[in-house]
N, C-alpha and C positions, 0 to 999 in steps of 0.2 A: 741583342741590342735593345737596348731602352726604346722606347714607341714616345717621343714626343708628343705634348698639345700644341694645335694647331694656333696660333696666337699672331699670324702676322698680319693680318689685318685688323686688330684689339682695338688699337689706337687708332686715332683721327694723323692721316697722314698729308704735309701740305702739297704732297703728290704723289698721283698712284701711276705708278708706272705699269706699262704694259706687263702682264702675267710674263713670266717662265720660269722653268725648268733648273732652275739654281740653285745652291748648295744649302738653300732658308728654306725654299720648296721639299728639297730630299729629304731634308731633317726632321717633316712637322708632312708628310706625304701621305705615311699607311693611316694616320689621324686623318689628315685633309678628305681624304678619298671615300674613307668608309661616313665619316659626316656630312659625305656632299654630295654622294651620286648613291640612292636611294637602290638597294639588291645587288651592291658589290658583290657584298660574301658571298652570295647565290649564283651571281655569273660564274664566279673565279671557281668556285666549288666545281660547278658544273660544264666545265673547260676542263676539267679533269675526267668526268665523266667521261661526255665526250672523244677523249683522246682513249680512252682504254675499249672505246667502241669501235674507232675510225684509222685510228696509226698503224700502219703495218708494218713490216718485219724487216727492216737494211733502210729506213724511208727517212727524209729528213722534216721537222716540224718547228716553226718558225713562229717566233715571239716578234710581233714587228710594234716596239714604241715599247717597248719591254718595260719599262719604270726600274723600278726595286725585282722585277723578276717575279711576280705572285703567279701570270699564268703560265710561264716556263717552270715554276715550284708545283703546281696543280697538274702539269704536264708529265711532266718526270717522276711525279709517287702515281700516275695511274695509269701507265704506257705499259702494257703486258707484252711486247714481242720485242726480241733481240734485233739487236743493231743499227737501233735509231740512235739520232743527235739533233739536238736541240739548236736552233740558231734564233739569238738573245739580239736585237738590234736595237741601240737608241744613240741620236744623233747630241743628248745629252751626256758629256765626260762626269759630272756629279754624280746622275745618276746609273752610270754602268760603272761606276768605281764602287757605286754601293752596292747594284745589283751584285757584282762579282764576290763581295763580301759575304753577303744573305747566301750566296750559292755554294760559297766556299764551305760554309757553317752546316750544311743539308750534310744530313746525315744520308741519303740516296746519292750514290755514285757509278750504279750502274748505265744510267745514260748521261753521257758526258753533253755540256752545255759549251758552246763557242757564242761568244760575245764580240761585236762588232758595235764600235762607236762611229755613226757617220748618219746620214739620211738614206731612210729605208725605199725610197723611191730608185737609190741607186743597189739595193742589194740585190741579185740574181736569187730567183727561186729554182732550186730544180728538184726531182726528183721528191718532189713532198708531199707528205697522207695526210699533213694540220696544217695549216697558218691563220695566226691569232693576230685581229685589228681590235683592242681590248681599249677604246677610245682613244684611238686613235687619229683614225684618217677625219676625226674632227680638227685636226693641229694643222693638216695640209692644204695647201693652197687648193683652192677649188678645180682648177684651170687644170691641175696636176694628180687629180682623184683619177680620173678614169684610166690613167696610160697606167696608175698602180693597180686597178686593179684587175687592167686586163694583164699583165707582168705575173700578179698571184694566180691570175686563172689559169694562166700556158705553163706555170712551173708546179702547177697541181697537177697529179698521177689521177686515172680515171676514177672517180667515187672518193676526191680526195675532198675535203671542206675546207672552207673557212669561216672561221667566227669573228666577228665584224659586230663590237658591241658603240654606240654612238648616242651620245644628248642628241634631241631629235626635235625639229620645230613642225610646225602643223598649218597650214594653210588657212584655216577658219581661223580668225583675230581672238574671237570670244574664247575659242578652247586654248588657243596660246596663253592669253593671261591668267587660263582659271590654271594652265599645268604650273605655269611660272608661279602663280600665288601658293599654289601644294605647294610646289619645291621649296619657298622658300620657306612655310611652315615647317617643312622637312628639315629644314638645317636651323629652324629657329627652337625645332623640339632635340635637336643635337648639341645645343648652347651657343650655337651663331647669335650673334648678337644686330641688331638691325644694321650698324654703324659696320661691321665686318660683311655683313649680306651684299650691303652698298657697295664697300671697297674693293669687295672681289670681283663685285660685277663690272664694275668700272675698270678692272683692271685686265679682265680677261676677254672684254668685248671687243670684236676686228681681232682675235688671236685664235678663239676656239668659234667656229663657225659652224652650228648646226643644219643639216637639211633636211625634209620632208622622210617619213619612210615611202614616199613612190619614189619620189627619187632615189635613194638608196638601192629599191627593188631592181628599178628600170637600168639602175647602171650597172649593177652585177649582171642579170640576166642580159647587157650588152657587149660585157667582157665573156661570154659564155657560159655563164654558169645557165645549169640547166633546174636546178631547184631551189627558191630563195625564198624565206618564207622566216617571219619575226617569232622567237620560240622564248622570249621573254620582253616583258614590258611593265616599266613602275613610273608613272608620271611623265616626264618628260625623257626617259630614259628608255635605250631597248637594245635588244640583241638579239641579230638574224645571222641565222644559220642558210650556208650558200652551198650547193655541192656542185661538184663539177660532172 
């Protein structure tokens, strides 16, 4: 499949609608992603990693907000032990129509992938060595974080992890504006242009809701996880590793 340019915020729009997950988003997505969240290719790489360290052998491993399917593809070329299955979740139909395509095209079919369109707060975990929150649990209601992620801790097997990668805000005002001024340099040295930097911020504010990493710490190690600790960080962005 052709990789669209991300162009939809180009123009001056007489209204920006609140961000989602729609079939203008799918289309202009693997663009969008990797020009806007600063060590994509690095987490997603290293989710695969990961998974050939931590999945073990009959276990089930879970893509939760799955997109296009990049860490269920990172999962499934570097899973070394028989009889796992992937489980693919996103509560967007655009985007698991496409994810199913991307998956369909993989040349790896030895671990088969189940995809589920619906909201991942209702999906049961059981029996699982991985589950993947790959910016995720930024999309969810606040009020509704914790009961997810005590659900991922009780449906995690002893020593099973999750990867929990999230935009991240900061409690000192000063270091907030200086991460938001990098990022935005970030996406202005990716060809964002100032008038698209605006419109998406506009557009995604009250929908994608960052918090603190002690928060994030404090609330996994209250769902039980017993080791949480951030093993990547690029500006306002990061990724913690939680083992149970």
């Amino acid at each position: 499949m052709t990789e669209q340019k991300d162009t939809l915020y180009a123009n001056p729009l007489a209204q920006v609608d609140s961000f989602s997950f729609d079939q203008q988003v799918v289309d202009v997505f693997p663009d969008m992603i990797k020009r806007s969240v600063p060590g994509y290719p690095t987490i997603v790489n290293m989710i695969g990693s990961l998974a050939e360290r931590y999945v073990t052998a009959s276990s089930h491993c879970y893509d939760l907000g799955c997109s296009l399917g990049a860490a269920t593809l990172a999962m499934r070329h570097r899973i070394q032990t028989a009889g796992c299955r992937i489980i693919a979740v996103d509560n967007s139909p655009a985007m698991i129509q496409r994810a199913r395509q991307v998956i369909a095209a993989d040349s790896q079919e030895e671990i088969p992938v189940e995809f589920i369109e619906g909201r991942i707060q209702d999906v049961a975990i059981d029996n699982a060595s991985m589950t993947v929150l790959n910016f995720t649990l930024q999309f969810i209601d606040i009020a509704e974080r914790p009961t997810l992620l005590d659900n991922i801790c009780r449906g995690l097997n002893p020593g099973g992890i999750l990867i929990m990668s999230e935009k991240v805000a900061f409690d000192d005002p000063p270091h907030q504006e200086l991460m938001t001024q990098l990022h935005h340099n970030f996406k202005r040295a990716n060809g964002y242009s100032d008038l698209e930097i605006a419109q998406k911020r506009a557009s995604i504010e009250n929908v994608l809701v960052p918090e603190s990493l002690t928060t994030h710490r404090n609330r996994l190690r209250a769902a039980g996880f017993s080791s949480v600790d951030v093993w990547f960080q690029c500006l306002n962005f990061a990724s913690i590793i939680a083992i149970k």
